[in-house]
N, C-alpha and C positions, 0 to 999 in steps of 0.2 A: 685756914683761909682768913682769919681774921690777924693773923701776925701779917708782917710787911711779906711783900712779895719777892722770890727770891728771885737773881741776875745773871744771868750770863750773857755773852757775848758771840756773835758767830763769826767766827772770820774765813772769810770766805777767800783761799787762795786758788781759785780757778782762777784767777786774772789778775795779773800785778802781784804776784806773791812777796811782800815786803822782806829785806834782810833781815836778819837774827839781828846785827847791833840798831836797828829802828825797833824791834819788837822787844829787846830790852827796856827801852824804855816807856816803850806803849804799857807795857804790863804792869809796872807798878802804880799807873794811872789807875786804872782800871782795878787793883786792889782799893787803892785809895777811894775808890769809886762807888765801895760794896761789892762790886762782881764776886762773884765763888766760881764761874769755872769758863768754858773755853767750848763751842761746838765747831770742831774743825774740817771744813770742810775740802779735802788737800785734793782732789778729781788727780790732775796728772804731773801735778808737782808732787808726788810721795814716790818714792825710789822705790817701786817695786821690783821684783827680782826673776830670775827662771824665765820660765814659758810667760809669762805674763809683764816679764819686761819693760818693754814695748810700750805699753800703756803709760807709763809714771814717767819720771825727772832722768830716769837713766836710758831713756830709750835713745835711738840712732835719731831719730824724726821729733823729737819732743817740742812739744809747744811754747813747754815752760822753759826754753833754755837754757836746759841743764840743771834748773834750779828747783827742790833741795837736792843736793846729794846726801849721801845719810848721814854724814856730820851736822851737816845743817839743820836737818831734821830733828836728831837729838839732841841739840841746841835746841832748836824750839822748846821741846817739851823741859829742857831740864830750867829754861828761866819759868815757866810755868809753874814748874814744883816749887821753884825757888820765892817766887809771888802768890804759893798756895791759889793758885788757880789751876780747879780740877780740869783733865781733859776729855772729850768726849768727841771721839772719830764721826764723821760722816761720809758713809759710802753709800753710794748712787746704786741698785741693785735693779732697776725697772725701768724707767726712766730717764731720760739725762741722761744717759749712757755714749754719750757722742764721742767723747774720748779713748773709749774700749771700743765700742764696735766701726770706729774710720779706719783701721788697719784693717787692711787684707786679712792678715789672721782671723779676725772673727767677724769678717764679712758675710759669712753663712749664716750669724746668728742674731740678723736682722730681721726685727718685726716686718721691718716696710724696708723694701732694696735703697729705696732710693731716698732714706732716712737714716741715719744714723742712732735718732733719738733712743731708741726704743728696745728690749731685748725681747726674741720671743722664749714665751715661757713653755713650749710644749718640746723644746730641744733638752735632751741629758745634759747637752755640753753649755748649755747656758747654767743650767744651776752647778756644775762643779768652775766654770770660772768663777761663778761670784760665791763659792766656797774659797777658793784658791784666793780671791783677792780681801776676805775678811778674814780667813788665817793671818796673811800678811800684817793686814790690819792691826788684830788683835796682838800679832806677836812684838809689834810695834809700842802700841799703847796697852803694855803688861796691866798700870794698876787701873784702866779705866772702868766703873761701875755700869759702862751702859756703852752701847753701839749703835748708830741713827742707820738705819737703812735706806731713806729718802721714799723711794716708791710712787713720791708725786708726778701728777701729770704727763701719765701715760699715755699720750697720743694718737698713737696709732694702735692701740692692744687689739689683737683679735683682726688681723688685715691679712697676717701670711696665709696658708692652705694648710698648715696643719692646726692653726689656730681656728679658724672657719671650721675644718672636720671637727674637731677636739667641741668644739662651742653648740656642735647639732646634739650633743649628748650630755652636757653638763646643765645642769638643773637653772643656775640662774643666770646662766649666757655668760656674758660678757664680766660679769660680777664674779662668778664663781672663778672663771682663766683671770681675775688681779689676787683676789683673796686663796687660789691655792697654791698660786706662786710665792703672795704674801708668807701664806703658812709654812709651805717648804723653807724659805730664809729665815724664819722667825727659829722653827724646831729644830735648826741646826746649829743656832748659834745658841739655843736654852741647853740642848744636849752637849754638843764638845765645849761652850761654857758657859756651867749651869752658875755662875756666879756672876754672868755679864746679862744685864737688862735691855732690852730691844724696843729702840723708840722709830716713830716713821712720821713723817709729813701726813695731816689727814683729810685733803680735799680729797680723796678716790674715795673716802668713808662716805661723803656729805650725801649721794645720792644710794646708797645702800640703805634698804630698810633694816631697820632694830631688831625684827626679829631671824634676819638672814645673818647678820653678824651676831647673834648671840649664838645660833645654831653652829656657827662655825667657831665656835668660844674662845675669837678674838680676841678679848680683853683679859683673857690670861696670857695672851701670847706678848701682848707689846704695848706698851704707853705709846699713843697720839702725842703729836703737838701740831696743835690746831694753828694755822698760821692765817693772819688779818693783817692787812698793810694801809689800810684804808683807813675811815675815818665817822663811819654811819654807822650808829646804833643798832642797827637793822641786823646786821650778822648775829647778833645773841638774842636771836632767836627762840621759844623756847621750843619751837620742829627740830631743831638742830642741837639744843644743849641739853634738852632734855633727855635724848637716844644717845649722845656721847655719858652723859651722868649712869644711864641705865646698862651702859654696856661695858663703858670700862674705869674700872677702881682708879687707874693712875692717868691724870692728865698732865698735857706741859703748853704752852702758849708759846707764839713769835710774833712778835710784832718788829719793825724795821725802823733803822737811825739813819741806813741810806740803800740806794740803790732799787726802791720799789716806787718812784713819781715819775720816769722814764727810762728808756733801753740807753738812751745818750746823756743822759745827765749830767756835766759836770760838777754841779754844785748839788748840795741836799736842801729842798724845801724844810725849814728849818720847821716852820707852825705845823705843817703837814705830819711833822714825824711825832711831834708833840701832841698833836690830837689826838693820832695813833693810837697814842701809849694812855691817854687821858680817859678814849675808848674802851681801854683795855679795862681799865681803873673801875668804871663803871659796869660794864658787863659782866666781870669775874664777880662782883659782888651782889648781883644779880640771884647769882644761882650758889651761892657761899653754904647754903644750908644742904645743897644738893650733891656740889661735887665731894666725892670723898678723899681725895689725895690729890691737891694739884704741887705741883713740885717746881714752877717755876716758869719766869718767863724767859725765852731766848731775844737779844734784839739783834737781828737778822743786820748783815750790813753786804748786800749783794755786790760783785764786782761786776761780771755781767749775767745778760739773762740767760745763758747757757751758752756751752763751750762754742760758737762761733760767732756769737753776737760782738758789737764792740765794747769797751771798754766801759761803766758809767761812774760815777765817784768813785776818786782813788782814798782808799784806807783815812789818811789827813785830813783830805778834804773833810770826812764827815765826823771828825771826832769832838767840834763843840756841837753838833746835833746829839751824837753816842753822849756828851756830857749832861745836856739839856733834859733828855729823853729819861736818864739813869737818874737825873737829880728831880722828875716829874716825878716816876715812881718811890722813889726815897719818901716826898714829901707828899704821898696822895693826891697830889694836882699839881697842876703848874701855876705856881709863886711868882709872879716876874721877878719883883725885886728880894725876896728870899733867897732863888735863884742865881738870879744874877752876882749876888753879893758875894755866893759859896762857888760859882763860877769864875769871879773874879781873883777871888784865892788861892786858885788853881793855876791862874795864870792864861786865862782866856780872856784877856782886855784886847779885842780887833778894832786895828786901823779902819778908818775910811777908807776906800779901796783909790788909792793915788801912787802912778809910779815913784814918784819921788816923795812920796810919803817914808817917813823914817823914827818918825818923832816916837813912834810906840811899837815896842817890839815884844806881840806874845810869850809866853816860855812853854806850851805845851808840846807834846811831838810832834813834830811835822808841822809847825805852824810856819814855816816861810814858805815852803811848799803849799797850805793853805792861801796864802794871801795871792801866791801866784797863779796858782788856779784858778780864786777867785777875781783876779785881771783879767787870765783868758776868758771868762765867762762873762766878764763884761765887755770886753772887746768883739768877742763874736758875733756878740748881741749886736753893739754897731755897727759890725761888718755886714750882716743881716740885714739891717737898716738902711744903709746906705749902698750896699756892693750887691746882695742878692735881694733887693726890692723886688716886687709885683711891677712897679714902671722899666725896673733895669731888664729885667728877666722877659718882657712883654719885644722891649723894641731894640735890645742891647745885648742880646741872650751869646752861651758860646759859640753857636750854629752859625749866628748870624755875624758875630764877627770874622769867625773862621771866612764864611762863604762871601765876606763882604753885601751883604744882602738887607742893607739898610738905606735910610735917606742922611743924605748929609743933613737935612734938616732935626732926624731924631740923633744924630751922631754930636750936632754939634749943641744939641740940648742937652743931653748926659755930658759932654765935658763941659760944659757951665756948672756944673757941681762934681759931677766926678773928671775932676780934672790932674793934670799931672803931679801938680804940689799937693791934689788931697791925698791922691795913689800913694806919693812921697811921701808923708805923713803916718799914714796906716801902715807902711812896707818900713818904717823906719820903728814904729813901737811896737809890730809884731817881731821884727829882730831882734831888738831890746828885752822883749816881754821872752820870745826863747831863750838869750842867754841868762835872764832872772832864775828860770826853771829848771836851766839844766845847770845853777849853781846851787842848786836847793834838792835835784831829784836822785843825783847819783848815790846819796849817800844812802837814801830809802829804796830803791828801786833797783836793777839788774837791766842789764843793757837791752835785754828783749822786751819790756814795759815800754821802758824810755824810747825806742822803735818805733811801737804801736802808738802812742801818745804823739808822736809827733806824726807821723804818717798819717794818721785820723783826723785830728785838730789842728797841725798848724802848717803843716808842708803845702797842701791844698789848696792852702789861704793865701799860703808867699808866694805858688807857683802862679795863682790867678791876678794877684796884685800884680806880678812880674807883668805878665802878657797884659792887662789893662794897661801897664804902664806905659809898655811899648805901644800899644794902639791909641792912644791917646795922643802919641806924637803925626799918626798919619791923616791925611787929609784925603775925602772923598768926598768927591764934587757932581758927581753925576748919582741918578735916581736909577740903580739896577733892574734892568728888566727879568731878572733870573739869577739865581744862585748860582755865584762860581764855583767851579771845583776846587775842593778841599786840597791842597799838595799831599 
């Protein structure tokens, strides 16, 4: 505990799973960086195979549009080997489960019918899929030392009727149906491989007593990694780290560089993620004399908050945060100009955000893509300001221009500011600002990102400029006693 802290990196391909020629050169940053290894969390972009198909990158219906197929996939791992960044799978076994159980197939083996989240764990055929899909796994990533099971925030556990029956007979209810489904996946992958280590997310631990988890002797079965996104002292706690120190030998931490300050985020709170880790810095030293094994921190970089949410920072966008965050732990705090100076030799010198800005051009990956995103995220903010206002939305709203159902007197006070040349204006730099994006996105991204990114963030916005535009040309002269009908 008193040596530096070691680094990994999570990459999170549930959402916008990036090319193999973008992640070639993401990886050798991130050696550069100190990183040692990789928590890869592949949900339905990993080509699974057989009866379990369905689920991964080769399915008929896949999410991730086709992408990886298994080339790609060993492509990934071998530029991994190749930048000596270890790899370390994450499969979803509890939890999260939304991309396995949406298919008819294992529709039966829903916690909550009308849930996907969740698997129940008193069904046979839920524990031999998620045998079936951590073979896969494991026959995937031959030399990995360790397999993450996730198991976090389970939702809905204990809701079916066999879980209810099963729950009137188990000692500590609801605790004992996560921890002996826990135990089931743990003593499967220590017996078929007794050379593979078993890590899990540990909020389902937080409200378990010390001495229920030592009875179930948990902490021979799998390293924790306690994950913190926040930014309050408050979590190293000693109710909480003292029953994690007492229970189990191996700890790991995650703290995040993007994707945990909102579901929609474009951009990463840059100080936010910094504190984070600043957090971290101080709480693990807290208890240095207590824990007996910590093994490292992961920084978590979310894509979204689970398989149906939208999209939040893309990979790019957050890699001078991942840079910032990785250069806090390196140097025991955050340095600014320390920092910044080993930041800037990296090739992280950012423009002011100006379309016709040009004068300085980053060299990290994805940094045009960077600057672009960070236009959309200032643009939206003014479109916010100005197009979806509390005043626009109050007397200007779509209802009411559909139904016509306003005063020409509030009609002709919004187009004294929102008028046809401002429309003109905004529908002329969100064009521009699309074509910047999709000259920057294609070479990182796969045509089904590039889809959703636009469908979410900017199609919405041109299709509502469009129709302001055109209403802005009409004139309405009388005071409606009632809403017309809609066409």
């Amino acid at each position: 505990m008193s040596k530096k802290i070691r680094r990994f990196v999570h990459l999170d391909l549930k959402g916008a799973p990036p090319k193999p020629s973008f992640l070639e050169t993401f990886f050798p940053l991130l050696t550069t960086l100190g990183v040692e290894g990789l928590l890869v969390e592949w949900e339905d972009s990993f080509p699974y195979t057989g009866d379990i198909q369905d689920i991964g990158s080769l399915g008929s219906s896949s999410a991730s549009g086709g992408h990886y197929i298994p080339k790609e996939a060993s492509e990934i791992m071998k530029l991994a080997k190749v930048h000596s960044l270890m790899t370390i799978p994450l499969i979803q076994t509890f939890g999260h489960m939304e991309f396995v159980l949406k298919h008819s197939k294992f529709k039966h083996l829903r916690e909550y019918n009308i849930s996907p989240s969740c698997i129940c764990p008193s069904q046979e055929d839920s524990l031999n899929l998620i045998k079936e899909m951590i073979d896969q796994m494991l026959a995937f990533h031959t030399d990995s030392e360790y397999i993450h099971i996730g198991a976090d925030e389970v939702w809905h556990l204990g809701q079916c009727e066999k879980c209810t029956a099963k729950m009137e007979i188990l000692k500590y209810k609801q605790h004992s149906l996560w921890l002996d489904h826990v135990v089931a996946v743990a003593q499967y992958v220590r017996i078929r491989y007794p050379n593979t280590k078993v890590m899990l997310w540990d909020d389902m631990f937080r409200n378990i007593d010390e001495a229920i988890l030592k009875e179930y002797n948990i902490g021979e079965l799998v390293e924790p990694m306690v994950w913190y996104y926040h930014t309050l002292d408050d979590f190293f706690s000693p109710n909480l780290w003292n029953k994690y120190c007492n229970v189990f030998p191996h700890l790991w931490g995650a703290t995040a560089f993007k994707g945990a300050t909102g579901s929609r985020q474009i951009m990463p709170v840059p100080y936010h993620h910094i504190q984070n880790h600043e957090c971290w810095i101080r709480g693990l030293a807290l208890y240095n004399d207590q824990i007996k094994n910590f093994h490292g921190l992961v920084l978590t970089g979310w894509s979204r908050y689970d398989h149906y949410a939208t999209l939040c920072e893309l990979l790019p966008s957050g890699i001078p945060s991942l840079c910032n965050c990785l250069l806090t732990l390196e140097n025991g705090k955050y340095s600014p100009e320390i920092i910044q100076s080993e930041m800037t030799s990296l090739g992280f010198i950012l423009p002011n955000i100006h379309m016709d800005d040009t004068t300085i051009v980053p060299q990290f990956p994805g940094s045009q893509l960077y600057i672009n995103m960070d236009w959309l995220n200032h643009f939206i903010r003014k479109y916010k300001i100005e197009i979806d206002s509390e005043r626009f939305n109050t007397w200007f709203n779509h209802w009411q221009r559909n139904t016509k159902y306003t005063t020409p007197y509030h009609v002709n006070s919004m187009k004294s500011t929102i008028n046809s040349l401002f429309i003109s204006r905004l529908l002329s730099e969100i064009e521009k600002l699309e074509d910047f994006i999709t000259s920057s996105i294609h070479d990182i991204y796969y045509e089904h990102t590039v889809e959703e990114l636009y469908g979410t963030l900017i199609h919405p916005i041109k299709e509502n400029l469009y129709k302001l535009n055109q209403y802005c040309l009409l004139q309405n002269e009388e005071c409606p006693t009632k809403p017309k009908p809609i066409d």
